[in-house]
VEXKOL-894038 format. One record per atom (N, C-alpha, C): x, y, z. Coordinates in pm, whole numbers, plus 50000, padded with zeros to 5 digits. Layout:
<zagus>
XYZ...
</zagus>
This chain:
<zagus>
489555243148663490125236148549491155244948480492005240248447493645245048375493505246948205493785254448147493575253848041494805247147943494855236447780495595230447772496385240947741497665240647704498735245147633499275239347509498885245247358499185238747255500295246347264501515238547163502315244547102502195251846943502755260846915502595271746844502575265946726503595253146719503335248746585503365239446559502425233946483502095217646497502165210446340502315198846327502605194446190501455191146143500925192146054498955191145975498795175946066497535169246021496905154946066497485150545949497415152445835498335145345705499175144145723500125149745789501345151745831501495138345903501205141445995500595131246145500415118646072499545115446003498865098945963499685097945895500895101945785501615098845730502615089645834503705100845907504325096946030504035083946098502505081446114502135069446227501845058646124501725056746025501995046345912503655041845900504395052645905505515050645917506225044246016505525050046125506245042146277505375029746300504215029746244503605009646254504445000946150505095007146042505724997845966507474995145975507625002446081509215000646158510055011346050509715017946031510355028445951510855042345994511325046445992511875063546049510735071246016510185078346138509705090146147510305100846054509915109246009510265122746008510395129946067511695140246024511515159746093510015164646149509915168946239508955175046266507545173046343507855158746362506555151446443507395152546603506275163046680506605163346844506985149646906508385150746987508805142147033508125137547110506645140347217506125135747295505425127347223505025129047094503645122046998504705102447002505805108246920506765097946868506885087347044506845095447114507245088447244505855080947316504935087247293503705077747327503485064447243504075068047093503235052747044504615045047057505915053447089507115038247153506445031747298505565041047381505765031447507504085021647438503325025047356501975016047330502955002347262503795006847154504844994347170505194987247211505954991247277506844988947420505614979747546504284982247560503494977447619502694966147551502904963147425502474951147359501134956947296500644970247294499664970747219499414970947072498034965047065498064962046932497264973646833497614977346702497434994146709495584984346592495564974346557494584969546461493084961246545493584967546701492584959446773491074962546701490414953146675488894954746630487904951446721486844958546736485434955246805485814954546991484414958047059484594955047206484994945647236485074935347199484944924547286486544920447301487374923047267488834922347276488864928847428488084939547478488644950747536487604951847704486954937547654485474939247733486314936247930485674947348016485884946148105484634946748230484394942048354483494950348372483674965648454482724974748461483494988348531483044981748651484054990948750483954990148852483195001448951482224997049038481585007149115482685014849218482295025549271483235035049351482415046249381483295054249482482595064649497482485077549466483115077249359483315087849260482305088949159481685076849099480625072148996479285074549118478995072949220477635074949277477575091449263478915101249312478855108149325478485120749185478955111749108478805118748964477955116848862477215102848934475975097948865474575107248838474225117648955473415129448893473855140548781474965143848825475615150548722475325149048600475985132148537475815128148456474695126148375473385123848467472365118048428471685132848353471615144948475471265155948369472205157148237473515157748262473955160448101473685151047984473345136848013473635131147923472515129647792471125137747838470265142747720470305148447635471695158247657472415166347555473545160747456473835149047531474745141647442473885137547290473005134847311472435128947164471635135347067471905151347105471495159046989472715160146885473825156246951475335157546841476185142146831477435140246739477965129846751479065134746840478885132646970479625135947106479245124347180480575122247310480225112847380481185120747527480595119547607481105119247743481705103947829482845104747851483075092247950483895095048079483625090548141484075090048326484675079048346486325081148416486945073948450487475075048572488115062848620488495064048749490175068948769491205067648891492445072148900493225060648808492875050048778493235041248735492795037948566492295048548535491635053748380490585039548348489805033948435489015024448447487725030848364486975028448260485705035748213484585034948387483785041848394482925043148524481355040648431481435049248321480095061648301480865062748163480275061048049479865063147917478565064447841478325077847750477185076947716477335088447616476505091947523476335095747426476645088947271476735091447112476905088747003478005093446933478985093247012480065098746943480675089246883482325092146769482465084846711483415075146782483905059846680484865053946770484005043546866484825033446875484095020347011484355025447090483185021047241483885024047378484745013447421485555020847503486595008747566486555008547730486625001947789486015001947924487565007647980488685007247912489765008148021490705014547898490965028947958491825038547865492865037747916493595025247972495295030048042496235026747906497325035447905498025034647803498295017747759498755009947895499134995847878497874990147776496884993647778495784989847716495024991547538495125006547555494735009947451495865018647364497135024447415498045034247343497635051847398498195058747352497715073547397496395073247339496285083747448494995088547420494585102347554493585108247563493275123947606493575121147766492865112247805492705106747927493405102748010494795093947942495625090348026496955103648033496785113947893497575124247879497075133447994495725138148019495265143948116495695138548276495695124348315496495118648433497185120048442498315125948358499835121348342499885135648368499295146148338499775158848306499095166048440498505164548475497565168448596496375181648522496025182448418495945194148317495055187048235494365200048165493385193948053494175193647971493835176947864494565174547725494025169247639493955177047518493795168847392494465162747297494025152947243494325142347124493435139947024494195142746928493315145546806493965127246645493005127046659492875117346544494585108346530495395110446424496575099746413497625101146533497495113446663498265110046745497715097446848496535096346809496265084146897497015070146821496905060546905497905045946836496605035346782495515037646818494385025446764494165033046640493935020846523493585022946444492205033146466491185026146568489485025946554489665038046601490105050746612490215067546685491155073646587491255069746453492195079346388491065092746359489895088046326488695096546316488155104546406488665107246522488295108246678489015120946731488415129146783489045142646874488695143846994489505141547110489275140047243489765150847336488645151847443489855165447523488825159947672490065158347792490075151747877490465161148010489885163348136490175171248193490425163348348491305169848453491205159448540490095156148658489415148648736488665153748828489455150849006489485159349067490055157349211489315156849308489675152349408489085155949543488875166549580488065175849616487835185849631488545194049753488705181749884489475189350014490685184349982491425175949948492865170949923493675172649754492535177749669493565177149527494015164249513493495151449562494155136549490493515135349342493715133449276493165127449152492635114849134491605116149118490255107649139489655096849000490175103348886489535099748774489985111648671489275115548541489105121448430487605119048388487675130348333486345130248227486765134248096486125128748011486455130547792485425133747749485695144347660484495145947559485395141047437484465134447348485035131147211483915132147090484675137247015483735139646909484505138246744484105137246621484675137346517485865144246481486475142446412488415150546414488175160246341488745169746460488275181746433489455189646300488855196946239489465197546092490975207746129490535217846243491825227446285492175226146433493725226246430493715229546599493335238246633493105239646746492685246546848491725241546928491025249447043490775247147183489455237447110489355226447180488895217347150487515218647179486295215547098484865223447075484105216647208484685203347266484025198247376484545205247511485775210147513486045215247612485435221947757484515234847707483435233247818482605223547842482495214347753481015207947855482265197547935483405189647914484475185047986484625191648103485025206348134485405210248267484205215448358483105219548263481675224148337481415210648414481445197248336481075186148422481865181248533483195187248482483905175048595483715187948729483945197648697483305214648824481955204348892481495206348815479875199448876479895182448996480985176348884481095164448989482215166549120482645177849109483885178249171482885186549312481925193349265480775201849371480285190849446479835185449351479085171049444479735164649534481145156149505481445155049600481965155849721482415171149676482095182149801480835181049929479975183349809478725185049957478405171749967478885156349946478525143849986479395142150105480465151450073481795145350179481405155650287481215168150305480805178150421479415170850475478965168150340477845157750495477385148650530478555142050481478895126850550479385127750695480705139750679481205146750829480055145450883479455154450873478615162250966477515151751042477145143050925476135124850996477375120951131478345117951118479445112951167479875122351311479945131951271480165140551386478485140151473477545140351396476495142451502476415128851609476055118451500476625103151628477865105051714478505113051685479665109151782479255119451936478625128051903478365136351985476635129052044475995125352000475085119352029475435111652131476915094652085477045087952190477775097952299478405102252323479375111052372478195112752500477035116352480475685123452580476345129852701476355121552795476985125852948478265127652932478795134853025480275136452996480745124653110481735121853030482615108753118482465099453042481555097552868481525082452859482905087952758483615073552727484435067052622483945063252512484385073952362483475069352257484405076952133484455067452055485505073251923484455072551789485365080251704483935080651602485585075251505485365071151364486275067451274485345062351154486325071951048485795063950905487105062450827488475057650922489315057850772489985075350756489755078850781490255091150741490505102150881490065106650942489435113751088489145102951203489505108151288489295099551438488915114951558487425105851596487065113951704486725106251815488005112851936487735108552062487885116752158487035107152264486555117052380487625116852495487715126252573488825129152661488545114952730487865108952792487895094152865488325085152816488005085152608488685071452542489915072852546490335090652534491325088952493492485082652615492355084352725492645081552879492705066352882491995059352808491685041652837492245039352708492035044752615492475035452475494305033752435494625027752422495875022852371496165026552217497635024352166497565031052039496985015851958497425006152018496954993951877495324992051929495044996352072493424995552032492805004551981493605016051966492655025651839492655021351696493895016651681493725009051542493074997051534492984993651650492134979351608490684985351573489894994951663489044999551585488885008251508490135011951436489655018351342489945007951215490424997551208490484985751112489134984451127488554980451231487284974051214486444982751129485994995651186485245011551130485515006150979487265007050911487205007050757486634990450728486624979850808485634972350730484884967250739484004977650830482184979050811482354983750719482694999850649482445006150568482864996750436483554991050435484224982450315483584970350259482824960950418482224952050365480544956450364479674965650454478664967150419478144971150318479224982450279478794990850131477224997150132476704995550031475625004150045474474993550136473634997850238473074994250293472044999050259470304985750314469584984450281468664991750383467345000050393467165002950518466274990950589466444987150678465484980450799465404984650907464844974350971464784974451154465494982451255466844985251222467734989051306468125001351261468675007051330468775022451308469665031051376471055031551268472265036051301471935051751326473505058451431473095067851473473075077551348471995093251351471725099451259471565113851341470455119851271470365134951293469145133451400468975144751488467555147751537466285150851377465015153951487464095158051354464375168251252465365178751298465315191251290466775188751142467125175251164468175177251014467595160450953469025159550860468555146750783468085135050873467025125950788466245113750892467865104550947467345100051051468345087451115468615075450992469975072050960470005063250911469535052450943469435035150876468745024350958469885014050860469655004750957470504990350889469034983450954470094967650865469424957950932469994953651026468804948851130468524945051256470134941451307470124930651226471064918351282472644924651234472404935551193473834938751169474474959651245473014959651331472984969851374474274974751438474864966951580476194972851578476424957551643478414958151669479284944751656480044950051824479894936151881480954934951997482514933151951483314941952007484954941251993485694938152068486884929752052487664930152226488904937452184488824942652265490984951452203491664940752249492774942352185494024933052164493924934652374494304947652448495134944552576493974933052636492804928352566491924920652654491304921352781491414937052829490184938152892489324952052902489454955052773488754962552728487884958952593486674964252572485574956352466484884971552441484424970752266484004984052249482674977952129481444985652161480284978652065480564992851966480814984651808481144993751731479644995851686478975008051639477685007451538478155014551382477535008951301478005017051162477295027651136477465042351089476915053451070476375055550908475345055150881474735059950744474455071150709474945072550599474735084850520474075084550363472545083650352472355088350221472225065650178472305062250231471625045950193473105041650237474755044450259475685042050243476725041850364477255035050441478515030650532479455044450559479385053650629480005064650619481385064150722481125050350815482285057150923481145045951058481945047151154481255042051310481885046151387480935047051534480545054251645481155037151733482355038551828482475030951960482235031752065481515027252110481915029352278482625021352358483435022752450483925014452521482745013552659483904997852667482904994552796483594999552899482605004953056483715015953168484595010653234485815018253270486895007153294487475019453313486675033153431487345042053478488175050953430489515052953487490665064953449491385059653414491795045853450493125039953420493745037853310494885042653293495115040753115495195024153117494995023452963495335010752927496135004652866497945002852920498854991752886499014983652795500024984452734500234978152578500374964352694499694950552573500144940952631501754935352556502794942852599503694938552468504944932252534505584920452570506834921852600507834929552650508474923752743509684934852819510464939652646511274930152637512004930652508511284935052392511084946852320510294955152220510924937752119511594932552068511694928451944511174912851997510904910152059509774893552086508824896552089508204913252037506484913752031505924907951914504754900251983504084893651840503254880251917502184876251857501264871851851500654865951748501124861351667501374851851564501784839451579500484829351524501354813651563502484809551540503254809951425504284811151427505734815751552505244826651561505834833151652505824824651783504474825551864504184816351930504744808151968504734799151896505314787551873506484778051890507354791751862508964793751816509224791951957508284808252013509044809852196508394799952260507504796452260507264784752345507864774952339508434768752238509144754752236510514758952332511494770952252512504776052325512224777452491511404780852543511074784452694510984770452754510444760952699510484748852691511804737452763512594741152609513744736652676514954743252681514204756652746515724762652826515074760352992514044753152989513964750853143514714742553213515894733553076516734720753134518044731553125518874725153194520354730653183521034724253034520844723352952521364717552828521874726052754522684722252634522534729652527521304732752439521374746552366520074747252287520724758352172519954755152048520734761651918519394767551897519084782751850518484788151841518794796251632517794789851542518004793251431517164800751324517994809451271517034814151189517464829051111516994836251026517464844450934518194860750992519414869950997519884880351074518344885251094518604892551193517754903151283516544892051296516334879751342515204876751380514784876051494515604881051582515274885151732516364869451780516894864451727518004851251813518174856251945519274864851965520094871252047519334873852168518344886652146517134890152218516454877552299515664868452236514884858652308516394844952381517484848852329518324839152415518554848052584518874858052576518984865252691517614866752783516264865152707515564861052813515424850852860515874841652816515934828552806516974826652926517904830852971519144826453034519274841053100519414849753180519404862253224521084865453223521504854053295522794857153348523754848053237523894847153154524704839453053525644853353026526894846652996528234850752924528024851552786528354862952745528054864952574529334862752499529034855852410530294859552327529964862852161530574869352118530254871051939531244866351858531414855651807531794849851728532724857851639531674865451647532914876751479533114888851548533404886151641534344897951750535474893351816535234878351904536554877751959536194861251952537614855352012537324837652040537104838652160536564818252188536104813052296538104816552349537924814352501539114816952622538684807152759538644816052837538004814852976536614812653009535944814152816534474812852902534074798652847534964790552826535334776552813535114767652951535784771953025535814772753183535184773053249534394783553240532904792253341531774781253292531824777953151530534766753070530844755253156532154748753177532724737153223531924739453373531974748153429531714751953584530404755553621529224753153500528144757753487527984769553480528604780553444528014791853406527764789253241526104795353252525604794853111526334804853026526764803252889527044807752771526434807652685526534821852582525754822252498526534827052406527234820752257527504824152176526754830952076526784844052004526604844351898527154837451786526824840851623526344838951471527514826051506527154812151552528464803651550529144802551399528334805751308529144806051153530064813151170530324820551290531844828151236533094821951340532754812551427533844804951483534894804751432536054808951502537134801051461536944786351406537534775751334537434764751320538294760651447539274766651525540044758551640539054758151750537994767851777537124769851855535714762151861535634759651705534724749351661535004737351716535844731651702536764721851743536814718851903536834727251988537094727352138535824729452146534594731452064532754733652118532584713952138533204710051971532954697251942533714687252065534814690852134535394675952189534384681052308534124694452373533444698252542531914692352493531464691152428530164686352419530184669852414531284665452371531554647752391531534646652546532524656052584532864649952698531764659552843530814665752796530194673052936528844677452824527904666552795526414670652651525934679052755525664676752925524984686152961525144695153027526164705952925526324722652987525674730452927525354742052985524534751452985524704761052876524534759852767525814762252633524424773452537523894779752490523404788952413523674790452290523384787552148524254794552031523174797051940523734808851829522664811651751523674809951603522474806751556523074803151427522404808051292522874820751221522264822951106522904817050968522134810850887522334798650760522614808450683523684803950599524364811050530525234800750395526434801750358527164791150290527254780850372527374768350321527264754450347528584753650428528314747150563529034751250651530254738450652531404738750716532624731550682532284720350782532814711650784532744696550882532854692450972533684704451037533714708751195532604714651246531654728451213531154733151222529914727351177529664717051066528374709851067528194694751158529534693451246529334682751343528884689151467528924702951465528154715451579527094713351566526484712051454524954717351433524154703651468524864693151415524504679051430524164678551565525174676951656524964678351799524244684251882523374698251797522534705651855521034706251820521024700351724519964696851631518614693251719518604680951811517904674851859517314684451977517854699151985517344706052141517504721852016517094719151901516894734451832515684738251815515314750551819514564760951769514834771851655513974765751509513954777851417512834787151450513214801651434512694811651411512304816151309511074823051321510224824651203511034839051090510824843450997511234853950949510074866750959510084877150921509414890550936508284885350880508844880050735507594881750592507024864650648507664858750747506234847250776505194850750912505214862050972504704866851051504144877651068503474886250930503354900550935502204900551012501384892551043500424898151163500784905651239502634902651321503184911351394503504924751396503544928651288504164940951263503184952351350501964953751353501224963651409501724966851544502274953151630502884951951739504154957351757504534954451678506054955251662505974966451656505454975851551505464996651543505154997051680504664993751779504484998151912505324999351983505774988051978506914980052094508304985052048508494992851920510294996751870510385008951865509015014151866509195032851901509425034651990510235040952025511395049152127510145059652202510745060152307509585065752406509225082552363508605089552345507885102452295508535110552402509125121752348509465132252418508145137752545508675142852641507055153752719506215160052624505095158352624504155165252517504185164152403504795155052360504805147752237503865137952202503485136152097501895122652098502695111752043502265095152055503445089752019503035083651890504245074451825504205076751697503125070051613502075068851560501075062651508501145059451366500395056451310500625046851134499385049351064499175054250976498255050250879497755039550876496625031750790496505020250771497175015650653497205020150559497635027350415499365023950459500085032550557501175025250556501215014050621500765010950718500684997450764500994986450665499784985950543499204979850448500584975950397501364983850350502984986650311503764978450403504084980650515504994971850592504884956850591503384954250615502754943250607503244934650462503214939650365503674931850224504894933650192505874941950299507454942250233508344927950305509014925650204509694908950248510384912550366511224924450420511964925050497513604914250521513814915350438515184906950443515934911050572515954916250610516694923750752515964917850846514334915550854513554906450953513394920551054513294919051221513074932951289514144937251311514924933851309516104951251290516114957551176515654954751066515624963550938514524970851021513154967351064512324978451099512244982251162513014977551262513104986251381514174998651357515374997951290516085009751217515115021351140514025013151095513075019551017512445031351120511995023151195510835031451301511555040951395512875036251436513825047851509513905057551392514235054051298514515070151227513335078951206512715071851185511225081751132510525093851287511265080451361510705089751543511895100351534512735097651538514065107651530514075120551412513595120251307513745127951191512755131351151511565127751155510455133051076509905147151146509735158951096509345165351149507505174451109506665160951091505795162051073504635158951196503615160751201502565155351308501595147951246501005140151328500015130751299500965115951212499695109651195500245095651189501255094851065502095082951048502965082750954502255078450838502295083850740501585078550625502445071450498502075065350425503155053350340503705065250218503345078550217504725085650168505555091350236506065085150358506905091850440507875079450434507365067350355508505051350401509605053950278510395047550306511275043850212510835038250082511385042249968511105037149852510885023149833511335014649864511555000449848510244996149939510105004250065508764998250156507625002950062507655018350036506685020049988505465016649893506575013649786506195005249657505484994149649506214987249712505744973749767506164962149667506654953249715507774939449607506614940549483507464932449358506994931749242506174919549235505074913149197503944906049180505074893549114505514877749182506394872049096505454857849085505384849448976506314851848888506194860948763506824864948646506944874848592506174867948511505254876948450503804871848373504754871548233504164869348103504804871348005504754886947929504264894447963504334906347905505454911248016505914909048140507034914548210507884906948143508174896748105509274892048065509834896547938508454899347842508954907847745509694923947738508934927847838509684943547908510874941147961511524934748034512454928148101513274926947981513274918647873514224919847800514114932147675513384943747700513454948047595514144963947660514084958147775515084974747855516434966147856516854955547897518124950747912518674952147726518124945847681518604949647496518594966547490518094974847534517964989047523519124991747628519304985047741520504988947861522064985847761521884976747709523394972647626523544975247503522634981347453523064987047322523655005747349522655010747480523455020247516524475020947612525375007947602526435009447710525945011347861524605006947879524085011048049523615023648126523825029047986522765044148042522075044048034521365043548146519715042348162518865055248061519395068748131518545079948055518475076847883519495074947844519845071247735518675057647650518545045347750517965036947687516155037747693516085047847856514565051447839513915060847733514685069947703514195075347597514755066447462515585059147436515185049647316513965039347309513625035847466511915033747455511185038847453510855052647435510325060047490509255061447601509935055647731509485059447828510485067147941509415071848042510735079448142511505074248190512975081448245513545075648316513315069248440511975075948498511545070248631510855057448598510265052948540509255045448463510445033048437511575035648395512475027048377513265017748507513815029948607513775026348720512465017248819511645020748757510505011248894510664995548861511054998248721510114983648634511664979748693512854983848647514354972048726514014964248891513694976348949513454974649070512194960749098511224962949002509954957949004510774941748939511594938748881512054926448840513074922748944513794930449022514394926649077513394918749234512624921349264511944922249383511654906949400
</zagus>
């Protein structure tokens, strides 16, 4: 734990409650109140909070279980006998400043949810923000019901990764002088303590996990992966038979056993565990002991079992069924950008395969990069290309006349004289072997919509990215560029997956397939790609629409802040007082 850093000189709490009377009644601050203080109760503002909220029930949420609260639940339970010899209170929150765990008599209501949007500053969300222990003392908080209140908030992390997990608060009556805040040790002694715990929950959860895997593993030669979401253990045979989307297929499955069993009950059945000589064998029930799988290439099948640790879903043990040395073959398309397996998708190529089995014309439609081009050339092998917004129709006017198939590209960019010579050769010869793709765009002119007319009756629309994201898992397969010698090839998080899967993709698969070439080309990291390696815009993920009414109020209260400072952003975020980054997400987040 970090110790806070006060500044040397601070303005009294009289000082202070004067000031924050001042700024609830729209009045100028004074000299001398820290610009960070002044800047927390602009963004509790700025967030619609109300500084006169009264009683729980305004605020009532329920907490949410996790595994941070099981883990900290002994902890807690010894300290919290000590809470009620004083007016002190301890509370546990999650990364999301969610209350977990409250208890003791301190002063002030509890509030189930300390995020600034919620309640205004306060120790907890200063401690998230800061990565550091922080206190808040009485009128720098924005609720009325904590002007009486002294808080000091420390962070709690993961113990092998440093993610930030939650906070813990001690709060107690306002304390009369600054300085190091009187709850302080029992704040970082506890969150040390929960931060131990889930240390040794997580080393031997491994260790349950690793022993099943080595358990199924027995003879050498079988095929058997162990996965919880985090770690993947496989055996030189799986790794020989398994494919990259059938490792993810079971390791989707692995995260939701663990996701939907949750804590398990013990019965009949009895997931793999320790010999006598360590912890007892976990047990499920019977009927949910372990699950038949088929991998996507379909002829391979793996019986997943779920692994227990401690009453709880830790991870599962696969085996495949034997199916020798032979590796196992993506089932994916010649053409990387027609991979997919989505009805939609489906659908699209089947009708097209359909009727390009006649010699006819056929109009193939639908949004840039949706693979047009691609599925016309399988469609027709030997067709004449032409691109519209490269050169005009000529001679291959001729070759169409003579039955050689043609395939125009984006016909929106026709000449209109060329438009014109599509329109009289289709009067006079409907059945030539004619190809065109057409992406919708401005409302097309009268020549060019007597094209579409004519083609109408033998078209195929194509689906877009964002109506088919089932595909995408496929698609990362099928657009990565082949792996150097001794190179492993390129794999995904689920976590980023999760990300690709919800971005609209306006580009459709050539935006991601640009995506996935660069990341193979440039990244010079190992192991799978994880969703802070994507682009900002993927990463994030589009803004939740339509805009609720508290976005709409933010929305116009940065654009009134954008034009009163002439469009400088830095400028108008600190007249809200929030960051400049904070300013940027939310444009982005309206624009989406």
């Amino acid at each position: 734990m970090t110790t806070a850093e006060l500044p040397s000189v601070r303005p009294t709490l009289a000082s202070l409650r004067r000031a924050r009377e001042l700024f609830l009644l729209g009045r100028q601050v004074p000299d001398g109140v820290p610009e960070e203080i002044v800047a927390a109760w602009k963004r509790a503002r700025f967030f619609g909070v109300r500084h006169d909220v009264a009683g729980e029930s305004q605020l009532t949420r329920g907490a949410p279980e996790s595994a941070l609260l099981t883990a900290a639940r002994p902890v807690l339970d010894r300290v919290a006998p000590t809470l009620g010899t004083g007016r002190t209170s301890l509370v546990l929150t999650d990364h999301r400043l969610r209350v977990l765990w409250a208890g003791g008599l301190g002063p002030g209501d509890p509030c189930p949810d300390l995020s600034e949007q919620v309640v205004g500053h306060n120790s907890a969300a200063l401690a998230l923000h800061t990565h550091r222990r922080a206190e808040v003392h009485g009128p720098e908080h924005f609720l009325d019901l904590w002007q009486d209140v002294s808080a000091v908030s420390v962070p709690v992390r993961a113990p092998e990764t440093g993610q930030l997990l939650g906070t813990l608060t001690v709060a107690c009556a306002l304390c009369t002088e600054y300085g190091p805040h009187p709850g302080a040790p029992l704040a970082e002694a506890t969150a040390s303590a929960v931060e131990a715990e889930l240390l040794a929950r997580s080393r031997a959860a491994e260790r349950v996990l690793l022993d099943a895997y080595l358990r199924a593993v027995g003879e050498q030669g079988r095929a058997v992966v162990a996965l919880d979401g985090r770690s993947r253990l496989v055996s030189e045979t799986a790794g020989e038979v398994l494919s990259p989307e059938g490792l993810e297929a079971l390791e989707r499955a692995a995260v939701g056993l663990i996701r939907d069993l949750g804590d398990a009950t013990p019965g009949s059945g009895t997931a793999a565990g320790r010999d006598a000589d360590g912890p007892r064998a976990a047990t499920l029930p019977a009927a949910a002991s372990s699950y038949r799988i088929r991998l996507p290439d379909g002829s391979t099948a793996a019986t997943l079992t779920p692994v227990l640790h401690q009453g709880s879903v830790v991870g599962a043990v696969g085996v495949l069924d034997p199916v020798g040395h032979t590796a196992v073959t993506s089932a994916v398309p010649n053409v990387a950008g027609l991979a997919g397996r989505s009805v939609p998708w489906r659908h699209a190529v089947a009708r097209a395969a359909e009727l390009a089995r006649s010699s006819e014309p056929l109009l193939l439609v639908g949004e840039r990069g949706t693979g047009k081009t691609s599925l016309a050339r399988e469609l027709v092998a030997d067709a004449l290309v032409v691109d519209a917004a490269e050169s005009e129709l000529a001679a291959e006017v001729d070759e169409l006349v003579n039955g050689r198939p043609l395939l125009i590209r984006h016909v929106e960019r026709l000449a209109q004289a060329d438009t014109a010579t599509l329109n009289t050769l289709l009067d006079e010869h409907p059945g030539v072997p004619l190809l065109v793709t057409y992406t919708p765009g401005t409302a097309p002119g009268p020549c060019l919509q007597r094209l579409l007319d004519t083609l109408a009756a033998r078209s195929v629309t194509l689906p877009s990215l964002r109506e088919r994201p089932d595909d995408i898992r496929e698609l990362l397969t099928a657009l990565a560029p082949r792996p150097e010698p001794g190179r492993p090839p390129l794999t995904w998080t689920l976590d980023a997956v999760r990300a690709l899967e919800q971005h609209p993709w306006p580009g459709n698969v050539t935006e991601l397939a640009h995506l996935v070439r660069a990341l193979a080309e440039h990244r010079r990291t190992t192991g799978p790609v994880g969703r802070a390696e994507l682009p900002d815009p993927v990463r994030e993920g589009p803004a939740p629409r339509p805009l609720s009414p508290m976005e709409h109020a933010e929305r116009a209260a940065i654009l009134d802040a954008l034009r009163l400072n002439g469009g400088n952003k830095a400028r108008a975020a600190a007249s809200l007082g929030i960051a400049r980054a904070t300013l940027y997400r939310k444009l982005r987040g309206y624009r989406g």
